[in-house]
Each structure stands twice: as C-alpha cells, then as structure tokens.
Phi, psi and omega in degrees: 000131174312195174241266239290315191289344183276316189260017131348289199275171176259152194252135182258166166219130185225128190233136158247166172219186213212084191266162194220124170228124167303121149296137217243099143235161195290329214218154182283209206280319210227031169208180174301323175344071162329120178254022167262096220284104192263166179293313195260020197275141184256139215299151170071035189236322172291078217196168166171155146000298198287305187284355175227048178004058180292167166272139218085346191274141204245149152236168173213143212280138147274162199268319173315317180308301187314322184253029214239312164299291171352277167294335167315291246283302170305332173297295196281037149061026177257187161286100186271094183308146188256024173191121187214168174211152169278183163216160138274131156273138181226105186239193186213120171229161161259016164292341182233090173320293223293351196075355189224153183235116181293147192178169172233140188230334158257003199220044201296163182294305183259135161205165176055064175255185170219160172212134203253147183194142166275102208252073174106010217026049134231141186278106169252187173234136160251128190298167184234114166307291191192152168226185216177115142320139171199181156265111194288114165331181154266230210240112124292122183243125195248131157306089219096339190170194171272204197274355178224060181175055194217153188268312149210200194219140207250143154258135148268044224314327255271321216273341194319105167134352192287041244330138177240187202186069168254142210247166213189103250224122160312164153248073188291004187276109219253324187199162211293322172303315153331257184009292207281017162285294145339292200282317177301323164316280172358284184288349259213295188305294192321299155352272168332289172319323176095348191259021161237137174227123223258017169289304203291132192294103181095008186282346180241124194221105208216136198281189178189097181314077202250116158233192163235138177234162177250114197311359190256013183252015185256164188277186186286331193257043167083330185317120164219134186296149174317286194323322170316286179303332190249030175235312196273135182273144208267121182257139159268088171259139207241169176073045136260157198215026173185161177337294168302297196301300189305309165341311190288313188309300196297313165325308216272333171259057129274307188265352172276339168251001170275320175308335192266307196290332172309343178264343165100051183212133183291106163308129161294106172321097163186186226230109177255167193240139189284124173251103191293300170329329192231019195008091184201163170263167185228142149285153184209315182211162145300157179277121172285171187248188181312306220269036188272331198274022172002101186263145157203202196265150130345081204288338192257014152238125173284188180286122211263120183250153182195023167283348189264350211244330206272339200272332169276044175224117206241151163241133176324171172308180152244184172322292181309327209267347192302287185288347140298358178242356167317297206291290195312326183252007162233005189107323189279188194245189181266358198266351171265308158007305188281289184335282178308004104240037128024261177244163192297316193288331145330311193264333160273353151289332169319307209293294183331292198290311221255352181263347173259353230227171151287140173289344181278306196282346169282312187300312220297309199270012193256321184261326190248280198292293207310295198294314190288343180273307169329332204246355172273287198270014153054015177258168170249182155285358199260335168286325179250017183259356158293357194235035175310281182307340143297314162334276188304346185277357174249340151289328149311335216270313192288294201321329168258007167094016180291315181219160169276137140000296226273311175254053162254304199282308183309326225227258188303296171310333170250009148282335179313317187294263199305346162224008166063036154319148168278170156310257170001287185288009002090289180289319191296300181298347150264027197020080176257354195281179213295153158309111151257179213282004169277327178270347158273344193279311201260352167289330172289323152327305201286314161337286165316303191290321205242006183206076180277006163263320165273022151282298184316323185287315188297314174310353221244342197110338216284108175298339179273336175307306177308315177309287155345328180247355133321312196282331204266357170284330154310335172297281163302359148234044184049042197039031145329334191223152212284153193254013151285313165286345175292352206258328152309306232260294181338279214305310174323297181287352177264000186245010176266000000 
C-alpha cells in the first residue's frame, strides 16, 4: 500500500520495545572485573583482557548473572529454559572492542512471558517475546555537541562486559503513554528482586520499535496479524533512558511519521537516535535485519544447563501481591496500598512500624508524613531506614500524648531529617512536651477572657471565631497542646 493511499485512512500506532537492564553483580558477566562503579573513577580502568577482548582472553560465565535471570524469568511469569547457549553477534561499533558482542540468540534463557500493568486504570497484560543474557558495550562520550553534531567522541570500556538482561516485548503498545507504564512496572518488579538498581548511571536503557498500521486492521483486543506488521516499515529509536524520555521520544517520533505519510512520503525502515537535549530523532543508519549481524555459537562457553537449578531459586513477594495483602490484612485503602509499596524497601519500613503501631496510625506516618518530607529534601527511604528505632519512637511519642500531632510533624520531624537528632532531644530543646490540663484550663480562660468579640462572634454563629480561640490558646501554651481538645474544651465553656 502507498503512503498517500494509507494516509487516507486513520492510523494506529504499534510499539514493541527492547528493554536493556544492567543486572547488580559484584563482578562483570564473563570476567573478574568489578562493576561498582566510584563517582571520580577514570575511564578505561575497569578493564582487563576478557572485556577488552584481547586475544587469547577466555571468558567465563557468572553465576550471578545466572540466577539474577532466573528470577526475572519467574516474576514475569515466563518460560525458563533448562538447556540454553550463548552466540556472537557480529558488528563492528567502537563501544565493542571485541568487534562481536556475546549474547543469546535462538535459544535466549526466558520466553514467552507476561507483565500485567495499568493504563488510565485499566489492567492488560503485555506479552515478553523473550528475555536473553548478554554483555554491555562500554560508553561514548561526545564531545562538543551531540552524537551527530559533537567535534569528537571519547570511549569507555569501564562499563564493557557488565551483565545485561534484554527483555523484549510483543508489540502490544498502542500509545507512547503505555509504554512509560510498562517501564514503571517493569522498573519496579526488577526492584523488588534486588537484581536492579536504578540509582547506577545507564542502568535501564531502552530500545524502541515504531510502526503505523491502518487503524481499521487492528482488532477490537488490540490484535494485529503478522501480515500487517510485515507490511509497515518499522522505525528503531535508540538512547532512551528512563520512563519521561521514552514517553517523550515515542510522542515525538509517533508524530513525525504521522506528518509524513500525511503528507505522501514513506517512513524509512531504519534506526534513529533519540537527542534528549533537543527532544528529537536523528537518522543514524538503516536498520540492519538478523542476518547482517552472523550470529553462530560461542564456541569458548558451554552450554548453560539450569534444570536442576531454577527450582531452588525463590523470588520475594512482588508488588501487586504485596500490595494486595496490604489492603486485606492492614486495612488500607488503595491509594495508601500504593504508597506503601512504591519500592521493597518502603513496605518494609511500613510493615517494621505497623508490627509496634494501629496500622492506620503507621500508613498516616509513613505513607503521608515521612514520604512527603523526604520526597521534599530529594531523599529516599533507604537514607533513614538505619533509623527505624527513631522513627517508631516519634510515633510513639504522639501515640501517647506526649507531644502534638502537630509539633510532631512540623517540628520533630524535620529536625530529624534535616539535623539528623534523635526525637526526645528534639522535643527537651524545644520544650515540646504535652500541656497538662491545668495549664490548657488557664489558658482557655485567659483566651475567653482577653477576646470578647470572637466569643460574641461564635455566639452570632461566626465559624472562624472558634478557630481563632484555638490559635490563640495554642500560642499560650507554646503548641504544646492538643488542638483537638483544645477546640472541645473552647466549645464546652463557650455553651454554657
């Protein structure tokens, strides 16, 4: 079919994608190599023979990689092979000393999988074609500009060799928004697992499939036949590297190949580069096919057996069920549900709290106060979770009347955060403990007494005069006092 006769018509859009996940081992896939990566580290120092494929340099597999796969394979519900291998791919980049990339290609560890994710609340599933062990290039850094406007380009072997994991995706994505949905799931699951980290620079890296089809050949359930798909010429945009970009990317080259065929020009099969800076695609090559990159087998690794093995390999609770057991066995509704397991390390400071606390009075301070100062001060939980017995000891502190609500959250709490105090010293240097009722009793008095026009208003009906006779009795006992009893005690002696 032309393009002038397709754009007639109205246009679908089907995206697969090609996620590349760095996998968290100490050491890289097939060498000795440390892959903990320092801040000041200098390029081309993580190195050795097997990763900067000198000749003669042998590699040999980690276990870690190995079972790190494993469990993907199992969150996302796939088929895990009990007889698997590696190949060379074979290209020539300058990010791949070897000029070959080790990987697996008709016999990958995982296939045929699913990941269930929510779009606008509604819940599908998207199929995992397959997911397959590999090694990460290194690094390029362009210099001057970007990759097609940068004066030069600098390489970095430090990262070349690191274990990867690319998942691979149907192309069940209907819109660019799927997509950044997918990827939150995604990254989320990986979590869970411990074999991610999503703190490391590159560690999630994701390729991306664009085609346009003509919207009256996709099904009512999304479905569009091979025959379709093998008609539409297929765009590849490469370099995205987090959730917001692909989102951005795929809008932006969504709308750059509906602008074309509207116009009667034909999309070009071929692999473009996302320039995040100047949010645009690039052309960068034609798109090669299988058989440019002649694959055969890895002649210097054997064949990875893992039947005897997969079964003794257990993976954590995941989100979903986590957060389904939230709701039943605490109570909670879903929008705290969620909070409270965001990431594994959240829900188990929830839980840590909620084994001393009412589970209502754990979710308020955990999911709302904590999370909200934190997500303020660009901190995580993982920064304060050494700090658990401080935590519970300011809720303790509130749960027993010790201090308010009020100079709990406002108060205490950020002095912790922000001076890293225990709670106790914190209330003694600020004289935060509780009123006792004799000194809220005169206060209220004194109150009554000293604003005989916001009395006059609350009798008149006026709604803020009580508020007002609150404020100023918290004032006079230095917020000291609860402002729920206070605003009792204020309504008792004004109605009598």
């Amino acid at each position: 079919m032309t393009a002038k006769a397709l754009s007639q018509r109205d246009l679908a859009t089907v995206i697969g994608l090609e996620v590349h996940v760095q996998l968290e081992t100490d050491t890289k896939i097939f060498c000795g190599c440390s892959t903990d990566a320092a801040e000041d580290e200098e390029p081309n120092t993580r190195t050795c023979p097997v990763c900067l494929g000198l000749p003669g340099a042998l590699p040999v597999l980690n276990e870690g990689a190995v079972e790190a796969a494993v469990k993907v394979g199992k969150a996302l519900d796939a088929t895990v092979a009990e007889h698997t291998r590696f190949h060379r791919k074979n290209y020539y980049y300058p990010d791949l000393p070897k000029n070959f990339q080790i990987t697996q290609y008709d016999a990958p560890i995982c296939s045929d999988g699913t990941l269930e994710v929510s779009v606008e609340g509604n819940r599908r599933e998207v199929g995992i074609e397959r997911a397959h062990l590999e090694e990460d290039p290194g690094s390029l850094q362009h210099k001057g500009g970007s990759i097609d406007t940068a004066d030069y380009t600098l390489v970095n072997y430090n990262r070349a060799g690191t274990p990867l994991m690319e998942i691979v995706t149907e192309p069940d994505f209907r819109s660019p928004q799927e997509t950044r949905a997918f990827l939150a799931k995604l990254e989320e699951v990986l979590e869970y697992l411990g074999v991610f980290d999503a703190t490391r620079d590159g560690s999630l890296r994701i390729d991306a499939n664009i085609s346009m089809v003509p919207d009256d050949e996709v099904g009512e359930g999304g479905e569009i036949s091979g025959e379709t798909l093998a008609k539409a010429n297929r765009t590849e945009v490469k370099n995205i590297s987090s959730h917001k970009g692909a989102e951005k990317a795929l809008a932006y080259e969504v709308t750059r190949q509906k602008n074309a065929i509207s116009r009667g020009r034909g999309v070009e099969q071929e692999t473009r580069h996302w320039d995040e800076s100047r949010g645009i695609t690039v052309s960068m090559r034609s798109k090669e096919e299988e058989k440019d990159y002649r694959y055969f087998r890895e002649a210097d690794l054997p064949p990875l057996e893992v039947a005897d093995w997969k079964a003794e390999i257990a993976i954590p609770e995941l989100p979903d069920a986590r957060r389904e057991r939230f709701r039943e066995e605490y109570g909670l509704d879903a929008e705290s549900a969620s909070k409270l397991t965001s990431t594994k390390e959240v829900a188990d400071f929830y839980e840590d709290v909620a084994d001393q606390f009412d589970p209502d009075l754990a979710a308020t301070w955990v999911a709302d106060n904590l999370l909200g100062e934190l997500n303020y001060r660009d901190m995580s939980i993982t920064d304060v979770s050494d700090r658990l017995d401080q935590f519970t000891r300011l809720v303790e502190l509130v749960a027993e009347g010790e201090i308010t609500t009020k100079n709990a959250e406002e108060i205490v709490l950020r002095g912790m955060l922000d001076e890293g105090d225990a709670p106790d010293e914190i209330v003694e240097e600020e004289g935060l403990g509780a009123a006792d009722d004799d000194e809220v009793v005169s206060a209220v008095e004194e109150a009554i007494e000293e604003n005989p026009d916001a009395v006059e208003d609350y009798h008149a009906g006026e709604g803020g005069a009580i508020n007002f006779l609150v404020g100023q009795v918290m004032q006079k006992t230095g917020g000291s006092a609860d402002p729920g009893d206070v605003n009792g005690m204020l309504r008792e002696r004004l109605d009598e």
